[in-house]
C-alpha positions in Angstrom: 96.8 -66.2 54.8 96.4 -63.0 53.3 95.6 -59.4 56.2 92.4 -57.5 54.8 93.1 -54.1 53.2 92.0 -51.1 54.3 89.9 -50.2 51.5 88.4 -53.4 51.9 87.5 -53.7 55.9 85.8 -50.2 55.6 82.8 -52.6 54.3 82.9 -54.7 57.8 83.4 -51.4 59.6 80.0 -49.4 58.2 78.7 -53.2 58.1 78.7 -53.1 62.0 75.7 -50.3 61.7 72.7 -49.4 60.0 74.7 -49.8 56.4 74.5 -52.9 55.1 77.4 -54.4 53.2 76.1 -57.6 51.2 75.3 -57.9 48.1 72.8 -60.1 46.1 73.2 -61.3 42.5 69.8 -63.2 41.5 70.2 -65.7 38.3 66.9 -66.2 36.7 66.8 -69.7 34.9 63.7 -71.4 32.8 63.1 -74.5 33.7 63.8 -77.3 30.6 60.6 -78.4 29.3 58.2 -76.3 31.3 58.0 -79.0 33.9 59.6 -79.2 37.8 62.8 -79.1 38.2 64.5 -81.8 38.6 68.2 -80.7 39.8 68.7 -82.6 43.0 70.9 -80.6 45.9 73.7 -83.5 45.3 74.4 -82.6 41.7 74.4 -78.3 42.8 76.6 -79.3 45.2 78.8 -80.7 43.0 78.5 -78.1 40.4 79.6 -75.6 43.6 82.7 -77.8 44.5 83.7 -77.5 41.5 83.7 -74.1 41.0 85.4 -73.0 44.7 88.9 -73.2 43.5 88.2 -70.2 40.8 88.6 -68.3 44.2 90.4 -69.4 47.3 88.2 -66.8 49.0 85.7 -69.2 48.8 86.7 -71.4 50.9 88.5 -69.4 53.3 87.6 -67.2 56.3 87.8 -64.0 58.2 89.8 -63.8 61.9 88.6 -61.0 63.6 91.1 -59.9 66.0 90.3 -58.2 69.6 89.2 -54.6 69.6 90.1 -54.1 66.4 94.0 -53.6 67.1 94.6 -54.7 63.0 92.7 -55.0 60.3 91.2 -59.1 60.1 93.2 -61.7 58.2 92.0 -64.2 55.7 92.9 -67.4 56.3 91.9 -70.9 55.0 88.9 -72.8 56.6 89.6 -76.1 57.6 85.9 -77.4 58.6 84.9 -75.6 55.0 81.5 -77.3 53.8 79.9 -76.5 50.4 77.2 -78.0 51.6 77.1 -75.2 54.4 76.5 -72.6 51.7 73.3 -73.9 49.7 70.4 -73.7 51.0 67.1 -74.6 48.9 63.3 -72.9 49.3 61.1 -75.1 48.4 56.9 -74.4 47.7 57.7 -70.4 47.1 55.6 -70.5 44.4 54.8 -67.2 42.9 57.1 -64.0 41.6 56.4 -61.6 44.3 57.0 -64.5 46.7 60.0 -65.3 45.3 61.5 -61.7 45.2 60.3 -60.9 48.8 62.7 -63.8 49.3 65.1 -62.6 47.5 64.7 -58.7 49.2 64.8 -60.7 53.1 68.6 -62.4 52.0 70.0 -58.8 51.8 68.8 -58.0 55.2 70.3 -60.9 56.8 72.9 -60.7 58.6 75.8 -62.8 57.3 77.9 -65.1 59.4 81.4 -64.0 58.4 83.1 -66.5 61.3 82.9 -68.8 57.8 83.4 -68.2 54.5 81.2 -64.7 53.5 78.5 -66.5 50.5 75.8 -68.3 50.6 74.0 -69.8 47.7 70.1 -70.3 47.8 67.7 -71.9 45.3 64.1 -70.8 44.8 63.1 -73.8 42.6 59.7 -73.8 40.1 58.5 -70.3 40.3 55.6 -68.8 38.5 54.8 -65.0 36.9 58.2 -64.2 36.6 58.5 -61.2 34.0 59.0 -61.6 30.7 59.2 -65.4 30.7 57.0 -68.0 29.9 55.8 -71.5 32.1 57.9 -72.2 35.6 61.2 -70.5 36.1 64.4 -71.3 39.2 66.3 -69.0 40.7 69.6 -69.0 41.5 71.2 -66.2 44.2 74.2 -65.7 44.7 74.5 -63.8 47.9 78.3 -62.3 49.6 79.9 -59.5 51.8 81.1 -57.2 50.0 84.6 -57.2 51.9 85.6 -59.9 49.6 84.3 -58.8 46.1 83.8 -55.1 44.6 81.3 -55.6 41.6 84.4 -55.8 39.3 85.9 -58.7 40.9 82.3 -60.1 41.5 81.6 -60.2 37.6 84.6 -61.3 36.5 84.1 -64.1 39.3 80.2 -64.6 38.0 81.9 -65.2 34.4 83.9 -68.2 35.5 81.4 -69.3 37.8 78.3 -69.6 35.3 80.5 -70.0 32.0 81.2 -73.3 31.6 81.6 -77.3 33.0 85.4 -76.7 33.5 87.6 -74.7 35.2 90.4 -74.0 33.8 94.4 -74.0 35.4 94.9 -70.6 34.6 91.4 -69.8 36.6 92.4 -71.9 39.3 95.9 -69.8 39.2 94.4 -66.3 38.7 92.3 -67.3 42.2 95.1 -67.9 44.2 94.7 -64.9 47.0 94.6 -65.9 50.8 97.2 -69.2 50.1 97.5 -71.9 52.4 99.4 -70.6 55.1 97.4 -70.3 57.9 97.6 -69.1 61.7 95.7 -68.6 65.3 94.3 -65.5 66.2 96.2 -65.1 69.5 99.4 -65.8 66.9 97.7 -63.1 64.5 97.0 -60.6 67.5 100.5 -61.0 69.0 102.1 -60.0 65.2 99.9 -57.1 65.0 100.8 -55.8 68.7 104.3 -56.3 67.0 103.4 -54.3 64.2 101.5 -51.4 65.8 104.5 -49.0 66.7 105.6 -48.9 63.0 101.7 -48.8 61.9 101.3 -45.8 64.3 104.3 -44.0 63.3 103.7 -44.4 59.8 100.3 -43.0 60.3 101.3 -39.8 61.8 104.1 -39.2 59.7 102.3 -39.7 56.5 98.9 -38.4 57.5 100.4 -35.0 58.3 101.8 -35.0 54.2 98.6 -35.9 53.3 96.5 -33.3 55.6 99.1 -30.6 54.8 99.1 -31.3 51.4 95.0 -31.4 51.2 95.4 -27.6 52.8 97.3 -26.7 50.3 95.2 -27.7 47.2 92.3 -26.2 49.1 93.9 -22.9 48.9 95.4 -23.2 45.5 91.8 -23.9 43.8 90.0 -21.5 46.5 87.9 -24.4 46.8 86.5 -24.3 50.7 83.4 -26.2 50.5 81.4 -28.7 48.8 79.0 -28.4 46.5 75.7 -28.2 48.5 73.0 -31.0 46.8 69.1 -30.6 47.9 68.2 -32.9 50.8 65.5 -35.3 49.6 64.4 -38.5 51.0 66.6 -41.0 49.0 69.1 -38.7 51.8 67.5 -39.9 55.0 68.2 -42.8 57.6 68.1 -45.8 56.7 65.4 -48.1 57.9 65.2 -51.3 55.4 64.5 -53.3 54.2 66.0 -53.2 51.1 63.5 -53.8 47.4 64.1 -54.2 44.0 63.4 -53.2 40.5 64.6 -54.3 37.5 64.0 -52.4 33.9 65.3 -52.9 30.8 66.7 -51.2 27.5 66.6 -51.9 24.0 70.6 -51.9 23.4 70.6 -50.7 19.7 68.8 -47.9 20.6 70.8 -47.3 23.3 74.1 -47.4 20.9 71.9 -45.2 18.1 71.3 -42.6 21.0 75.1 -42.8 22.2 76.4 -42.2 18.5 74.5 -38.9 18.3 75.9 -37.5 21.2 79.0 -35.8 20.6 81.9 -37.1 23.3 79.1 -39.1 25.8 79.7 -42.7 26.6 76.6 -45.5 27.6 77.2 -44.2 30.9 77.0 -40.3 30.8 73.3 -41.6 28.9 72.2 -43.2 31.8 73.4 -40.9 34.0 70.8 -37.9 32.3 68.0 -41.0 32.7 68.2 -42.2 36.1 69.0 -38.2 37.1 65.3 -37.1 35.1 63.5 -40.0 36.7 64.3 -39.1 40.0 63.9 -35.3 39.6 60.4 -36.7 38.3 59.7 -39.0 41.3 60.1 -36.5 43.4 58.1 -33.8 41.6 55.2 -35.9 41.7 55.1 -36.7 45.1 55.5 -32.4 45.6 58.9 -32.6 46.7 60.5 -31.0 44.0 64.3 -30.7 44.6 65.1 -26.7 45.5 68.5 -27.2 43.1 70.3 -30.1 40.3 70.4 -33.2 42.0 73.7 -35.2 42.1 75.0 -39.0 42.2 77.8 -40.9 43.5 79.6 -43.2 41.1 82.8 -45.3 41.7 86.0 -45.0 39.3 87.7 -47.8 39.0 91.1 -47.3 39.9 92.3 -51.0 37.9 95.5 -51.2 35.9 96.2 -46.9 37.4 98.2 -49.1 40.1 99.4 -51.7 41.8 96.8 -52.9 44.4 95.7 -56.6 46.2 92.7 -54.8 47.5 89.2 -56.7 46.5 87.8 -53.1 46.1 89.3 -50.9 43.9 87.6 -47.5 43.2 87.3 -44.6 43.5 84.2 -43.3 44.5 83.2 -39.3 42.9 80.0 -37.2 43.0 78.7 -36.5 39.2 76.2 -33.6 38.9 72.9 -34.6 37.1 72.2 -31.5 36.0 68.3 -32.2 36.2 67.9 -28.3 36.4 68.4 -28.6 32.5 65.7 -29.4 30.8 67.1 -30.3 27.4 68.6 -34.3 27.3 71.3 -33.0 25.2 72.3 -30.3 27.1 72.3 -31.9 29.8 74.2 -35.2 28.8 76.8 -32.6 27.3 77.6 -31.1 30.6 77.5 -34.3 31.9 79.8 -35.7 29.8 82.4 -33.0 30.6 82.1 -33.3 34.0 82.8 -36.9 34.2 85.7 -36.7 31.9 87.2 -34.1 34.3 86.4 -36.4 37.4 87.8 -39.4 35.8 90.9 -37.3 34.6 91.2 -36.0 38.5 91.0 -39.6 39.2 93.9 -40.5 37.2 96.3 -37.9 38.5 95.9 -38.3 42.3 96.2 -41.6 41.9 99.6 -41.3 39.9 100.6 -38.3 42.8 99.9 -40.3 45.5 101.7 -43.7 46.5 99.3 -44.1 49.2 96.1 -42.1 50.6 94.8 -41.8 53.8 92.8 -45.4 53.9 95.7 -46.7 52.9 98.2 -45.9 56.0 95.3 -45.3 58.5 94.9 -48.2 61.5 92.3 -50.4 62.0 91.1 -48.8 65.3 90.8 -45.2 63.4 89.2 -46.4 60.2 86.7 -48.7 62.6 85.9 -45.0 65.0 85.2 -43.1 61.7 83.4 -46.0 60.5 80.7 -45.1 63.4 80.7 -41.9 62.6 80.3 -41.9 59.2 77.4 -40.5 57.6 76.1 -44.0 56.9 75.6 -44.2 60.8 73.0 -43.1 63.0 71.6 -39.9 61.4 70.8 -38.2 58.5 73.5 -35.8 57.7 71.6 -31.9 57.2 73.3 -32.0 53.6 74.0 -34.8 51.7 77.4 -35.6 50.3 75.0 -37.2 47.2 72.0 -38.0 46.6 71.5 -41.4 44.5 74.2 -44.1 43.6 75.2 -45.0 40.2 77.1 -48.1 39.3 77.9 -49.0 35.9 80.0 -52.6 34.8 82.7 -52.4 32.2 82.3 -55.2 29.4 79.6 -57.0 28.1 77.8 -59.4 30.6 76.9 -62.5 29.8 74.6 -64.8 31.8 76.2 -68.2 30.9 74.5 -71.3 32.9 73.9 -73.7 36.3 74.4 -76.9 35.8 73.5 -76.8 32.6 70.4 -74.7 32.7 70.7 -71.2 30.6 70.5 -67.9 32.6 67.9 -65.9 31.0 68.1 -63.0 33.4 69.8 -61.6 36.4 69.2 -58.3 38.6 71.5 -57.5 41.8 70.5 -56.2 45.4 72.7 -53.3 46.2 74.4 -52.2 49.5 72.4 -49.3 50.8 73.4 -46.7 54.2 71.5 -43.7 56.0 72.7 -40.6 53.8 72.2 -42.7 50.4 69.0 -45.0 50.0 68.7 -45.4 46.3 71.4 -47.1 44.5 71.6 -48.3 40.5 73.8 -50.6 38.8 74.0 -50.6 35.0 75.3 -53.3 32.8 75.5 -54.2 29.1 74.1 -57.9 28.6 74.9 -58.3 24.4 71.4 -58.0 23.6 69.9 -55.3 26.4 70.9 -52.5 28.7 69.8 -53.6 32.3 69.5 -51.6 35.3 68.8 -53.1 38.7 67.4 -50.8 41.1 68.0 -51.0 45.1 65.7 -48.8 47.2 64.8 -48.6 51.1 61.6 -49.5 50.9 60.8 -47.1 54.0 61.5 -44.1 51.7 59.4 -45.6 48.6 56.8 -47.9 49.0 56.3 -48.7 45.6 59.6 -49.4 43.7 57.5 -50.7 40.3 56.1 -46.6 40.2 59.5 -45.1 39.9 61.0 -48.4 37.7 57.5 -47.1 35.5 59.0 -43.2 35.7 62.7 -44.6 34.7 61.1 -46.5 31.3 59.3 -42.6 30.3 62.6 -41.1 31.2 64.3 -43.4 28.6 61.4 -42.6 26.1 61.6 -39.1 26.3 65.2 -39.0 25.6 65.2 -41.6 23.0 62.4 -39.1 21.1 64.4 -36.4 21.8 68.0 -37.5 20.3 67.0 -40.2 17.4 
């Protein structure tokens, strides 16, 4: 068995509200010859059992314990059932059916009394873009206690890339263990526990408070940058759509190459930051000042960690008040180096931060009051989420089958309603888009704005 980190359970806590906390990784796959498909649910199944030991979190469970008094524990699930995580939708028939689908998963609620995936099929669909004759669809769906998008690809490698899994995979997966135990056995260890948990807590959270102080009034930093409210800023209502756009890869790499000290991602960045400065304008709610955008920092190989999320998460400003994409990518460039740089010394400064000491009952109380929670907060921490993927992503195959395509469904909150994700595929630059449909009713508009956004700067810089 294996307790739940901090870092992780916050995803269960803000779960428990108006944020939702799964994510949903669509494969798109053409079926052979044009024709039906003809993969039975006995031979998936089989392709699925073969593929649960790359992760023993596959087949293991979460034991919630009462009020909260620890964080949950994994532990393996002895009535696990692969068979109990496929589900197949027949007669969907067409794309927007299909994807509709696809948008009603992520609303779902998941049953995390078993293990937290499911698998679905969407078999013999038609009009899917950019591909030809009756295509399947494969989506994965999970919590995202369990996997950050890190762990998630690395996991979606093994999964899709080949027939055999390997000892060394089935090693590497090797997480919760087989020891296992009863939830009043659990509760009774934590009650144990709690003095020591408590005291550590105060001790160490007056350091880290103190020390916050002091930091404050070394850099005469007393507030936070103040971003323009927009509506991407506003409660969430659901449910959650998505867009999926495209680059041209060498000409994402000929654009990179001119810019002086920018990476794929500070690129991207200037894109995504244009396009929505452009949605906005032309639906007259031109943001009042530069609009900004939270992206994690992965905190992998800075330390030692068993948590299944590990980043950091920093606000990047866009600086869409510049109107010159070289200018602006500059700036941007410099800022994230300083932000990943800031990154990299706290974390070497600090043995542990505040998730990390805090108890389940406090993290679970802030959780409800978080800005993901209830209302809108009057100034937004950010105002868009960007996610980028290290590495090259490749799409591999089911059963056989070659992926052709993939796009994600994002977690989305109140406070933070449009979310981004970026990877590099080998042969294109995708971006999946995650919107609350509530706060724009036509996600294929702005995907349109993000393609001109790309143009212009391509013009601009080649």
């Amino acid at each position: 068995m294996k307790q739940v980190t901090a870092r992780d359970a916050a995803y269960l806590y803000l779960g428990d509200g108006n944020a939702t906390a799964t994510v949903v990784s669509c494969q798109i796959l053409v079926n052979p010859s044009g024709r039906p498909l003809e993969l039975t649910e006995d031979v998936l199944l089989e392709w699925i059992g073969q593929r649960v030991c790359i992760s023993d979190l596959f087949n293991s469970k979460l034991i919630r314990l009462p009020a909260d008094i620890g964080y949950p524990y994994w532990v393996p699930d002895p009535d696990f059932s692969a068979a109990a995580h496929l589900q197949v939708h027949r007669g969907v028939g067409t794309w927007s059916s299909a994807l509709a689908l696809v948008e009603q998963f992520g609303d779902t609620t998941m049953d995390l009394s078993h293990a937290p995936w499911l698998v679905h099929l969407i078999p013999d669909v038609t009009g899917v873009p950019g591909q030809c004759g009756l295509c399947s669809l494969v989506v994965f769906r999970f919590h995202h206690i369990a996997f950050d998008g890190v762990t998630s690809a690395t996991l979606g490698e093994k999964v899709f890339g080949g027939d055999v899994v390997s000892d060394t995979a089935r090693a590497d997966g090797r997480v919760v263990g087989t020891d296992t135990a009863s939830r009043a056995a659990l509760t009774r260890r934590e009650l144990r526990r709690g003095p020591a948990i408590w005291g550590r807590f105060a001790k160490e959270g007056a350091k880290l408070v103190r020390a916050s102080r002091q930091q404050a009034r070394a850099s005469g930093r007393h507030q936070h940058r103040v971003w323009p409210v927009t509506r991407f800023n506003q409660v969430f209502r659901g449910p959650r759509t998505a867009g999926y756009v495209r680059f041209d890869r060498d000409d994402v790499i000929r654009m990179k190459s001119r810019l002086e000290g920018a990476t794929v991602n500070d690129l991207m960045l200037s894109i995504v930051g244009q396009a929505v400065d452009e949605y906005l304008r032309r639906n007259d709610e031109t943001p009042e000042s530069s609009l900004s955008a939270l992206v994690p920092v992965s905190t992998r190989g800075m330390r030692e960690a068993d948590a299944a999320n590990q980043f950091v998460p920093v606000v990047v400003d866009l600086v869409t008040t510049e109107a010159d994409p070289r200018v602006r990518i500059s700036l941007i460039a410099a800022e994230t180096a300083r932000k990943k740089i800031r990154v990299k010394q706290k974390v070497a400064e600090q043995t542990a931060g505040f998730i990390d000491i805090v108890p389940a009952p406090v993290l679970r109380m802030l959780g409800s009051r978080s800005p993901h929670r209830g209302k809108a907060p009057g100034r937004p921490r950010f105002n868009v989420v960007i996610t980028n993927l290290p590495g090259v992503a490749r799409y591999g195959s089911v059963c056989g089958i070659a992926i052709v395509d993939s796009f994600t469904l994002q977690p989305l909150g109140t406070g933070g309603t449009l979310a981004h994700a970026i990877s590099d595929r080998g042969d294109h630059i995708a971006m999946s888009i995650t919107v609350d449909s509530a706060v724009m009713p036509d996600i294929g508009e702005y995907c349109q704005i993000v393609r001109e956004s790309f143009e212009a700067h391509r013009a601009t810089i080649i």
